[in-house]
N, C-alpha and C positions, 0 to 999 in steps of 0.2 A: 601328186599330180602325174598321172598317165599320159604321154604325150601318141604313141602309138607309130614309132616314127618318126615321128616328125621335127623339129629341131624348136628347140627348148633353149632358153637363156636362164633358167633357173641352176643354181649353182650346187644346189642341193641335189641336183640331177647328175654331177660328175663325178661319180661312184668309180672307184679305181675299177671294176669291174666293167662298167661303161666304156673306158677309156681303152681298158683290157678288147674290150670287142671292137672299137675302133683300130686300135693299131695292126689288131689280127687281118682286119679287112684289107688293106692295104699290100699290096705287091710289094715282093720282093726290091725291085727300084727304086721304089717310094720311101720304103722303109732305110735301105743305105742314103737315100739322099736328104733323109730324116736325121740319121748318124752321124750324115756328112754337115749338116747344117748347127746339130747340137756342138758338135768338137770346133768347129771353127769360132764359135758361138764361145765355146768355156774359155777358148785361148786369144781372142780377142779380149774379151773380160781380165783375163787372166794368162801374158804370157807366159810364162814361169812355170805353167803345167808341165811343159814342154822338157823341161829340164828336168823333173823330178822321176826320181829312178826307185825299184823296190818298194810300190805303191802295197800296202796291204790294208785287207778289208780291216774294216772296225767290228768290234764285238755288239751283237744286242739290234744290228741295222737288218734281220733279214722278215722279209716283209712276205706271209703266206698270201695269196690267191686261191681265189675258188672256183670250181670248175662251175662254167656256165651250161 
């Protein structure tokens, strides 16, 4: 389904690549008050983030992208 634009509820339409080119669009502002809204977000959910020190990545979690 082509939508050409225009705004789609189909979920099969939310291509991490989609998503890729929405957040691109987005201003600088926008984007930290995006950051600001996730982290307030995990530490609500979860105060205890807060305290944890010496965070390392996990093996196997890195996720390529493709240039659009």
């Amino acid at each position: 389904m082509k939508t050409h634009g225009s705004i789609t509820h189909d979920r099969a339409e939310e291509t991490i690549e989609a998503k890729t080119r929405w957040f691109c669009s987005l201003s600088l502002s926008e984007r930290m008050d995006l950051l600001s809204f996730f982290t307030d977000l995990a530490l609500t959910v979860n105060p205890g983030l807060q305290e944890q020190k010496h965070a390392e990545s996990v093996a196997g979690c890195i996720q390529v992208l493709s240039a659009t």
